[in-house]
N, C-alpha and C positions, 0 to 999 in steps of 0.2 A: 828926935828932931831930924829935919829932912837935912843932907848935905855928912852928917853926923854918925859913924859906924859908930855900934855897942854890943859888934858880934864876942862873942865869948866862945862859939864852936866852931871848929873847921867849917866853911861850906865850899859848897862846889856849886860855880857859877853854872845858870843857867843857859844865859845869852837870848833870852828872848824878852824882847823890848820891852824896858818897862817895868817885868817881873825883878828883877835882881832888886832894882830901887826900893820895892815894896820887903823884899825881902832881907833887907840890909846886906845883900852882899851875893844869894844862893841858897841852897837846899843844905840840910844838913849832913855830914857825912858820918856815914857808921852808924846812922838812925834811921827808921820807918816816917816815911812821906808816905800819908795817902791822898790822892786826888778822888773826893767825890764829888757826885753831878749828874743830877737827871740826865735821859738819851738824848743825846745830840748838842752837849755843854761844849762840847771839845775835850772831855777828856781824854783821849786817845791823841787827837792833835795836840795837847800839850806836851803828853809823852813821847811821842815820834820826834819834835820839833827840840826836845829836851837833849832827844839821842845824836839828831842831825847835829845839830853844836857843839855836841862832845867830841862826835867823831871829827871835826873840823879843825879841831883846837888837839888834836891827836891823839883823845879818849878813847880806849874801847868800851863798849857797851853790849853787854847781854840783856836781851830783847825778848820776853816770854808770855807769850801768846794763850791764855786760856780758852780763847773763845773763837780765834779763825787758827788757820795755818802759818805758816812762815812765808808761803806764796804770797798769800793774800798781807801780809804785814807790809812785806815787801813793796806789793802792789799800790798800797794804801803811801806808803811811801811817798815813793814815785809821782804820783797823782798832785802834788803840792809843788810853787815852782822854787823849792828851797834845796835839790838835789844836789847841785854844783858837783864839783870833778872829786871829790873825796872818795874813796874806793867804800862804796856802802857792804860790800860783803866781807870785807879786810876787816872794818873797824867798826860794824854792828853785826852782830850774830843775832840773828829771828830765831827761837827753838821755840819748839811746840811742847807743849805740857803733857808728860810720860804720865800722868795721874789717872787714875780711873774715872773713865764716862758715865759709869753707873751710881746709884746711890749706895746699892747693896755693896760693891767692892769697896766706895769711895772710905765707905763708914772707917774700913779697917786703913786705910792708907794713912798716911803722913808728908809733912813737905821734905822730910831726910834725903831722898830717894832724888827728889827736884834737886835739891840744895847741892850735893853732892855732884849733880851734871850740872850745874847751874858753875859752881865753883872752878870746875875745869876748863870751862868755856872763859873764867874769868883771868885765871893763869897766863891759857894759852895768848890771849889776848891783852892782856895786862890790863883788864877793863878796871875805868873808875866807877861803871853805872850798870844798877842790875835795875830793869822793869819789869815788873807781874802784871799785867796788862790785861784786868778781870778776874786779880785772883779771889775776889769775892764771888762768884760763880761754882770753883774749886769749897768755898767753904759752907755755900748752901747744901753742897751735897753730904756734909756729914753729917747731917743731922744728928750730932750729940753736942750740948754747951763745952762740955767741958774737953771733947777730942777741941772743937773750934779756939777755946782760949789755948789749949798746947799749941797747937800749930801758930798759932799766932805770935805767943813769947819763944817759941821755936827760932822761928824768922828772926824776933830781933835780936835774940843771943849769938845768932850766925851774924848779922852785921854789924856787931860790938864788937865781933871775934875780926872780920873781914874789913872796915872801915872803907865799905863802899857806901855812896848814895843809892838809895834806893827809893824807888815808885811804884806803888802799888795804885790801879785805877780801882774803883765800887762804886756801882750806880745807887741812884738815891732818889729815892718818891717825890713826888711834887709835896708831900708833905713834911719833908726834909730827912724822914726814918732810910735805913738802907733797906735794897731786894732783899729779902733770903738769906737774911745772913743766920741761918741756924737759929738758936734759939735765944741768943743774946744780940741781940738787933741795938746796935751801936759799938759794941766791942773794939769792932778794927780800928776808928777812928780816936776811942777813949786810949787805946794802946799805945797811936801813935804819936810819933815825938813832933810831926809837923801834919797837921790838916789843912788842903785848900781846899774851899767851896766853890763850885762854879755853877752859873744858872743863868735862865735865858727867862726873858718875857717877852711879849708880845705890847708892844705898843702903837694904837693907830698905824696898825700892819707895819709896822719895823720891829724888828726882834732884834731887842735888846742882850746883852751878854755881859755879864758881871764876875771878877774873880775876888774872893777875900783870904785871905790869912788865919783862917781862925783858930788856929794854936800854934803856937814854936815856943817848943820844951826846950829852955835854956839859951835863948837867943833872942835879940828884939828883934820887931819887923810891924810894920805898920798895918795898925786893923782897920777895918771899914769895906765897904763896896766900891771897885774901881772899874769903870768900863773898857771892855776887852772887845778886838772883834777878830775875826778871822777872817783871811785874806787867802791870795794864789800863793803868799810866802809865809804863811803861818800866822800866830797869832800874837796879836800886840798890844800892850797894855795901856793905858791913858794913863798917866799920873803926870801931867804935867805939871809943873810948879813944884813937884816932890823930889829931884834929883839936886 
């Protein structure tokens, strides 16, 4: 019921309009959140805007980039007018992903090697939040099922062990399956302890933007389709009448 907590796990509050109501509270912590969503859902702006509010509220957050640089995260940043005076380089760290570019090296790789720098980064910082920012990219390249499910329960035995929030972003077909994800195409999601969906349509030339809830392992949170849009300060959820 709306007004009504029935959290049962830690979460760690968001701060972006809207979403926490839906959420009963936040994300969960010391479990796997993945955000999927067709190109151009906002997945990335949910996670950036996730990080800005952390660091705001005096969170560190480690920031890791599969698919541009730390520049370009940076940049991407920047670009939205939610910056404010908060020291972005203090209290988010951008890193770029030490994992191999190739398929041939990838095959043999593992996330131990991330997780390990990833970890130190979270120390130094005393971060509450780690982001994988396309680490389904990282797992189309290993083309083997079962290297993809290790690395997967890999990640969440690390933040059982860690009790940070974490975000992993994977894009997702207009017909709801994931890119590339190896040879188990839905894996990441069935894994994970909390799934949001996010998706846009086109309606008489407005394009529309939708986020849903559709799994929270061990916690309530309101399911359905709620309209979201994105702005010069990021993105906001509609649920009015639900707070």
């Amino acid at each position: 019921m709306p007004g009504v907590r029935h959290t049962s796990i830690p979460r760690l509050e968001t701060g972006i309009p809207g979403f926490d109501v839906l959420s009963d509270g936040g994300l969960p912590a010391g479990r796997l959140t993945v955000v999927v969503g067709a190109a151009g859902t906002g997945k990335t702006v949910l996670a950036m805007q996730i990080a800005l509010n952390a660091a705001h509220r005096g969170q560190g957050v480690v920031y890791v980039c599969f698919e541009e640089n730390p520049q370009e995260g940076v940049a991407n940043l920047r670009s939205f007018e939610w910056q404010g005076s908060v020291g972005l380089e203090t209290r988010i760290r951008f890193v770029a992903s030490t994992l191999a570019d190739d398929a041939t090296t990838a095959s043999t790789s593992n996330l131990s090697e991330l997780l390990a720098a990833v970890e130190a980064h979270v120390k130094e910082l005393n971060a509450a939040w780690v982001i994988l920012d396309g680490l389904d990219s990282l797992l189309a390249m290993l083309m083997d099922p079962l290297a993809e499910r290790r690395e997967i329960y890999r990640l969440k035995r690390w933040l059982q062990r860690t009790r940070l929030g974490c975000i992993v972003t994977a894009k997702e077909r207009d017909d709801g399956g994931l890119y590339e994800i190896g040879q188990i195409d839905g894996l990441l999601p069935f894994a994970a302890d909390c799934v949001i969906r996010l998706r846009a349509s086109a309606q008489e030339r407005t394009l529309q933007r939708f986020i849903r809830i559709q799994k929270f392992r061990g916690g309530a949170s309101l399911g359905g389709d709620y309209p979201f849009c994105i702005g010069p300060g990021g993105l906001s959820v509609d649920c009015a009448g639900l707070s």
